[in-house]
DRENVO-310760 format. One line per field, with one value per residue: residue number from 1; x, y, z of N, C-alpha, C, O, CB in turn. Coordinates in steps of 0.1 Angstrom, whole numbers, plus 5000, padded with zeros to 4 digits. Glycine has a CB too. Layout:
seq: [NUM,...]
n_X: [X,...]
n_Y: [Y,...]
n_Z: [Z,...]
ca_X: [X,...]
ca_Y: [Y,...]
ca_Z: [Z,...]
c_X: [X,...]
c_Y: [Y,...]
c_Z: [Z,...]
o_X: [X,...]
o_Y: [Y,...]
o_Z: [Z,...]
cb_X: [X,...]
cb_Y: [Y,...]
cb_Z: [Z,...]
// end
This chain:
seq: [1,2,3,4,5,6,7,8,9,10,11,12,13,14,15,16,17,18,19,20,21,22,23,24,25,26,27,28,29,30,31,32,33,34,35,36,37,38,39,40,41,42,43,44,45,46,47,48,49,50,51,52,53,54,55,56,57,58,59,60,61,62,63,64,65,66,67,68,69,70,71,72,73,74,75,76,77,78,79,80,81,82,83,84,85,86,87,88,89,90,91,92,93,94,95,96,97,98,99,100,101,102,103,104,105,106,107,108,109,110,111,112,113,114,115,116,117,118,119,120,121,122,123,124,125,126,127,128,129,130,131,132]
n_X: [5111,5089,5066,5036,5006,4975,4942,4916,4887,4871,4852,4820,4822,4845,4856,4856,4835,4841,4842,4871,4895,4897,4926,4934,4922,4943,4958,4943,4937,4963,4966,4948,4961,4988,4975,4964,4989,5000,4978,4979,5005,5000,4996,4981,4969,4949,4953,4980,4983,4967,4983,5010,5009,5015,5007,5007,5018,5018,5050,5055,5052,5059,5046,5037,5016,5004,4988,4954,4932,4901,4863,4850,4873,4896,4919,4952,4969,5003,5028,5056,5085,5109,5127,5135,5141,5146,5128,5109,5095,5100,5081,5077,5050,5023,5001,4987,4970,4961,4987,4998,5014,5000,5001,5025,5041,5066,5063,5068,5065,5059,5069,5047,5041,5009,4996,5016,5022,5052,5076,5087,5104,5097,5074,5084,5065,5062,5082,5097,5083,5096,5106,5136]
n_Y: [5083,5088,5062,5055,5053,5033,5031,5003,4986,4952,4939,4920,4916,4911,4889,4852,4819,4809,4836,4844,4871,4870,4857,4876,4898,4914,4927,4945,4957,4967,4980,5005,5018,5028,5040,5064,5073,5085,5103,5115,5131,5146,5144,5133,5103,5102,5126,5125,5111,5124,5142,5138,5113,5090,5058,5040,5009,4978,4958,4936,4914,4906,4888,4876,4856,4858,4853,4855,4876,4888,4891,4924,4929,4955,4973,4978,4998,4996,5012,5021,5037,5018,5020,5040,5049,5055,5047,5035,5022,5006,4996,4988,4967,4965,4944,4952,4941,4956,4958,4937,4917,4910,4901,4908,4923,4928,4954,4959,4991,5002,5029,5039,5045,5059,5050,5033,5012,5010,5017,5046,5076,5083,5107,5145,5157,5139,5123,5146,5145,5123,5111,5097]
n_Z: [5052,5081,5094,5083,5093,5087,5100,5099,5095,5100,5080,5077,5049,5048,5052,5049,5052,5082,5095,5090,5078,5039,5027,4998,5005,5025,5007,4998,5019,5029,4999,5000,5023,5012,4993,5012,5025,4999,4996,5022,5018,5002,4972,4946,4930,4909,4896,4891,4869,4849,4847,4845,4832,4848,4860,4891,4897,4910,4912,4927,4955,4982,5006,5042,5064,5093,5119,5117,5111,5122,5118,5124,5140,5144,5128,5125,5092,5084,5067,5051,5037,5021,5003,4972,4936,4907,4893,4907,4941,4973,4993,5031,5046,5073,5088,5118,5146,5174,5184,5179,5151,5121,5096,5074,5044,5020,4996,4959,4941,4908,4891,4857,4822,4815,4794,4774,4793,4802,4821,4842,4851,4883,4892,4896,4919,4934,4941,4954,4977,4989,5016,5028]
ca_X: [5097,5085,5058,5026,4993,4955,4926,4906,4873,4868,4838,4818,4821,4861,4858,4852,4825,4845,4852,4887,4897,4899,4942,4933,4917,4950,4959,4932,4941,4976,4967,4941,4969,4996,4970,4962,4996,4998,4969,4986,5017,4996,4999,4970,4966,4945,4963,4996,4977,4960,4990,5021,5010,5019,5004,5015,5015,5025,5055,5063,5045,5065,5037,5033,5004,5011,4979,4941,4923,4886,4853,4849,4889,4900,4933,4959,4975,5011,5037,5072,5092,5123,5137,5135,5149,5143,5114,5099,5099,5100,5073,5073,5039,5025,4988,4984,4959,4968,5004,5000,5018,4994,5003,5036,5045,5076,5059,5076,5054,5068,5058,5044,5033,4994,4993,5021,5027,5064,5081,5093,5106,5087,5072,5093,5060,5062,5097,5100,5076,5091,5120,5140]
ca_Y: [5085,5076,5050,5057,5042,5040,5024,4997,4977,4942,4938,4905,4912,4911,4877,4841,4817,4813,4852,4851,4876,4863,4864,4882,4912,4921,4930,4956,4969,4981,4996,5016,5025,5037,5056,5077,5077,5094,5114,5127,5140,5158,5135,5122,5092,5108,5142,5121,5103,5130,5155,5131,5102,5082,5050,5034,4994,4968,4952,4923,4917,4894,4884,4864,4858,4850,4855,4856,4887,4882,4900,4935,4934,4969,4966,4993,4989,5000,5015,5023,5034,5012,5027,5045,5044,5066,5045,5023,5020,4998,4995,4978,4969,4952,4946,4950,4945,4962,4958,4919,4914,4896,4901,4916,4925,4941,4954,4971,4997,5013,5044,5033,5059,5053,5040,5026,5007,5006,5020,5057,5082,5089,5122,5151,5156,5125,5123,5154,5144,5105,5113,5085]
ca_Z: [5055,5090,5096,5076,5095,5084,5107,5088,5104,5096,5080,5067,5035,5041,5056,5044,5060,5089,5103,5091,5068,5034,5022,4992,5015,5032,4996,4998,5029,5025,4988,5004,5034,5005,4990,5019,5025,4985,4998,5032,5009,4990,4961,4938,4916,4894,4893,4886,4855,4845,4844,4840,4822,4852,4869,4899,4897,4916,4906,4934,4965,4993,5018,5053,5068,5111,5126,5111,5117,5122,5119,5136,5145,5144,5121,5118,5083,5085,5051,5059,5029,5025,4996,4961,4929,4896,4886,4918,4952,4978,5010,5039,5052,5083,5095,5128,5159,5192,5181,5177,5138,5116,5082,5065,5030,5012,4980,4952,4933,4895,4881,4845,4815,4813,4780,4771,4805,4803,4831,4836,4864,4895,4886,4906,4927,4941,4945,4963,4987,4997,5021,5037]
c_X: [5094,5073,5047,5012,4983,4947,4916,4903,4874,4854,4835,4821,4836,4865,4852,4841,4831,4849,4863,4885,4904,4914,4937,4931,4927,4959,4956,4936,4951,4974,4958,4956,4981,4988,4968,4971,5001,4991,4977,5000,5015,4995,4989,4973,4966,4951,4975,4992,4971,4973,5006,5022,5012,5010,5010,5010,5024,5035,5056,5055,5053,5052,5041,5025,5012,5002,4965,4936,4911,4877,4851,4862,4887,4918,4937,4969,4988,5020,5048,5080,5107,5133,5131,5142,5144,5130,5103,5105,5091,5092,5071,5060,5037,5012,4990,4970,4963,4983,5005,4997,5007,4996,5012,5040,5056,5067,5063,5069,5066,5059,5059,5039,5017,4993,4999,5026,5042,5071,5089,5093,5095,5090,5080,5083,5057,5078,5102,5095,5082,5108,5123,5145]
c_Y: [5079,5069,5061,5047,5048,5025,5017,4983,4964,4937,4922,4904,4911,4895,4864,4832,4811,4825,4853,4859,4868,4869,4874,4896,4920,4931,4945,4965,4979,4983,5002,5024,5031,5044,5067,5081,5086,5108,5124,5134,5148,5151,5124,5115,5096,5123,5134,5113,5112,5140,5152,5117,5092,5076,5045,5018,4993,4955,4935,4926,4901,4892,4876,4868,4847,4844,4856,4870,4883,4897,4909,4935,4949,4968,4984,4986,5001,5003,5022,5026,5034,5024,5030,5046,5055,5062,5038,5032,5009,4999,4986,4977,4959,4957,4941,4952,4945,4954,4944,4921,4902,4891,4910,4912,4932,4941,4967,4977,5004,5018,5036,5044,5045,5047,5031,5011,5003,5019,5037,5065,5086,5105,5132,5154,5150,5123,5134,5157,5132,5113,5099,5088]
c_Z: [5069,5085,5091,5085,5097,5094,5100,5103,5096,5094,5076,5057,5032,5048,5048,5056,5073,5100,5101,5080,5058,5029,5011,5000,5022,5022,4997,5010,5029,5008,4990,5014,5026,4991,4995,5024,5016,4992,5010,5027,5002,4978,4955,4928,4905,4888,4883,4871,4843,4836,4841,4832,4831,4864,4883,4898,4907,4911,4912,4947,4974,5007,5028,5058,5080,5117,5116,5118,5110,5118,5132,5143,5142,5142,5121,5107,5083,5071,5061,5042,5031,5016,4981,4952,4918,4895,4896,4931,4958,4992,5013,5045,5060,5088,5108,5138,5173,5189,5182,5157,5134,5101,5079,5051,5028,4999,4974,4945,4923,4890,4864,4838,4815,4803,4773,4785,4809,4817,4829,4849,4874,4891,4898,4923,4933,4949,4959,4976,4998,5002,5033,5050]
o_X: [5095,5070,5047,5010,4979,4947,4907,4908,4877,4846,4843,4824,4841,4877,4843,4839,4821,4856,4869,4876,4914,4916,4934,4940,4923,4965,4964,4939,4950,4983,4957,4961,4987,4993,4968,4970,5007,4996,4980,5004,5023,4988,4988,4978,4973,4952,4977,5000,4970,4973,5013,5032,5011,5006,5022,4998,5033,5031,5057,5052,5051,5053,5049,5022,5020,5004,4968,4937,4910,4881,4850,4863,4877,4927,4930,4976,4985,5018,5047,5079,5115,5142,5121,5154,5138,5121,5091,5112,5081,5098,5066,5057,5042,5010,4992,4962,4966,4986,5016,4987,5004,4993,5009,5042,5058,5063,5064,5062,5076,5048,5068,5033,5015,4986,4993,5033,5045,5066,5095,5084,5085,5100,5082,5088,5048,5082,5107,5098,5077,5117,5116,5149]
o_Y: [5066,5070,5073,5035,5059,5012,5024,4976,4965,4932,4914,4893,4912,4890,4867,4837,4807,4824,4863,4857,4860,4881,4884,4904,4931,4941,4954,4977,4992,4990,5010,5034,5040,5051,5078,5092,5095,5119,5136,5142,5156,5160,5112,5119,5097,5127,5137,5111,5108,5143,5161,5112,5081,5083,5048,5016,5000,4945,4925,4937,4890,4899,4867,4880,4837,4832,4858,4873,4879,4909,4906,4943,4954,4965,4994,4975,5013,4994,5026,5016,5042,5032,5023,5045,5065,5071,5036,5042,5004,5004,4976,4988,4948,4968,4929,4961,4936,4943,4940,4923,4891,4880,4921,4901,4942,4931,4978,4968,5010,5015,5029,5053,5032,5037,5022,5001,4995,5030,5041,5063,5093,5112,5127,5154,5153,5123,5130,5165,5130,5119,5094,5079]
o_Z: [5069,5073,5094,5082,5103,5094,5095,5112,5084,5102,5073,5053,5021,5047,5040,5067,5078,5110,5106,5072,5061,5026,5018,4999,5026,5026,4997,5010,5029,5003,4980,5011,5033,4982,4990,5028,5021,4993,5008,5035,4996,4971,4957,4918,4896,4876,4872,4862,4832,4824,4836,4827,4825,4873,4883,4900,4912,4908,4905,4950,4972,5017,5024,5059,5079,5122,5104,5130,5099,5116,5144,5153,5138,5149,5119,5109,5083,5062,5072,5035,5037,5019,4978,4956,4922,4895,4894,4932,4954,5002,5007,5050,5059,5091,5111,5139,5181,5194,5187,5151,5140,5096,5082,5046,5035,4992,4979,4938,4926,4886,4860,4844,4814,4804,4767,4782,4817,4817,4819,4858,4871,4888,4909,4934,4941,4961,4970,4985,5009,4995,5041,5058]
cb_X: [5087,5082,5058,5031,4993,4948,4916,4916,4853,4874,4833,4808,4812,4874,4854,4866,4814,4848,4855,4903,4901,4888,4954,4926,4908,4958,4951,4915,4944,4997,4966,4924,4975,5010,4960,4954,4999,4986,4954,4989,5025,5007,5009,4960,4955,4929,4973,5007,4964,4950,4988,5027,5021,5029,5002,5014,5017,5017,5065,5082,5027,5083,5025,5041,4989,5015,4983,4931,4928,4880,4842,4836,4903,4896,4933,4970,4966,5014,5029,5080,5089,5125,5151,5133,5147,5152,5115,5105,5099,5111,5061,5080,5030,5040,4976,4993,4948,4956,5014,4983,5034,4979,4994,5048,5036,5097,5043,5087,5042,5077,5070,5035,5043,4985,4991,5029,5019,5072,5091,5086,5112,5092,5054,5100,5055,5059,5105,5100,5062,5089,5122,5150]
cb_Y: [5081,5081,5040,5053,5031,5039,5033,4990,4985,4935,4949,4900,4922,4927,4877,4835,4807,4810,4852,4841,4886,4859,4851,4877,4909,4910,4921,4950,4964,4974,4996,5010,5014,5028,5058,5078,5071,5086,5108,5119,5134,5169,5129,5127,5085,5109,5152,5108,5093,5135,5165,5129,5103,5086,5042,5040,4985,4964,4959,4923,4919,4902,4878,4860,4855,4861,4868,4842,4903,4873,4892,4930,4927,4976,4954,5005,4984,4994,5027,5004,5040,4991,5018,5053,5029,5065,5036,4998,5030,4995,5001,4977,4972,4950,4939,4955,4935,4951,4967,4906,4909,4897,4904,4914,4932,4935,4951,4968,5008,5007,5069,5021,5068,5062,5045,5035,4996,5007,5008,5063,5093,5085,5126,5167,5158,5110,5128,5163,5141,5081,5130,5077]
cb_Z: [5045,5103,5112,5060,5105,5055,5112,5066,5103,5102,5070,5064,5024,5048,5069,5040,5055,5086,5118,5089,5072,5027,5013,4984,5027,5040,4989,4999,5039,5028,4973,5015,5046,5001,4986,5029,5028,4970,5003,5047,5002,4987,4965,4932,4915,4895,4912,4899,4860,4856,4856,4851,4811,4853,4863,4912,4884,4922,4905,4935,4961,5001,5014,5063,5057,5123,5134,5115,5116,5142,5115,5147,5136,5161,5102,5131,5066,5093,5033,5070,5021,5018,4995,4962,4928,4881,4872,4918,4959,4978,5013,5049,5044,5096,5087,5131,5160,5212,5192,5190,5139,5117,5075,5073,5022,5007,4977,4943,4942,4881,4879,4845,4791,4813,4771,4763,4806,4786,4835,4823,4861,4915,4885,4898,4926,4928,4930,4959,4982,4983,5030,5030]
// end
């Protein structure tokens, strides 16, 4: 898959009483940026829950934090998929401002059945969408 990137504003309510954005929030950013990446594939959440039984969690999340991004920055949040597997995959992600690195993640997401939460194949509509 090439490089995946979504446009996100720094608002107050994503900062602490300083202007930096608070760690938790970078969180938020890239799983909004590999939903709209879901979304630009064609590929819904709730469709895939609805009609396969299947969640997407987060299994593992590797973080660094480089740089602070402040209030009213203008962030682009970056996804990259590394790699795929029957039941997960693996994305790289990296918040940037004007191409100055401020935050990078590897985080591993597994398809899960909705109710029982145990792990189970990326549905084929998903699958046939993630090309390396």
């Amino acid at each position: 898959m090439k490089e995946f990137n979504w446009p996100v504003r720094v608002y107050y309510e994503d900062t602490d009483a300083a202007g930096v954005v608070y760690h938790s929030n970078y969180l938020k950013f890239m799983e909004r940026a590999r939903t709209e990446w879901l979304r630009e594939l064609g590929v819904s959440q709730q469709r895939l829950r609805e009609e396969s039984n299947t969640v997407i969690v987060i299994a593992s999340a590797d973080i660094k934090f480089m740089k602070p991004a402040k209030l009213d920055d203008c962030l682009t949040i970056k996804a990259t998929l590394l790699s795929s597997g029957s039941t997960s995959l693996v994305c790289e992600q990296m918040v940037q401002r004007e191409n100055e690195d401020l935050c990078s993640a590897r985080v591993k997401c597994v398809c899960v059945n909705s109710t029982t939460f145990k792990p189970q194949r990326i549905p084929a509509e998903l699958k046939s969408e993630m090309t390396l």
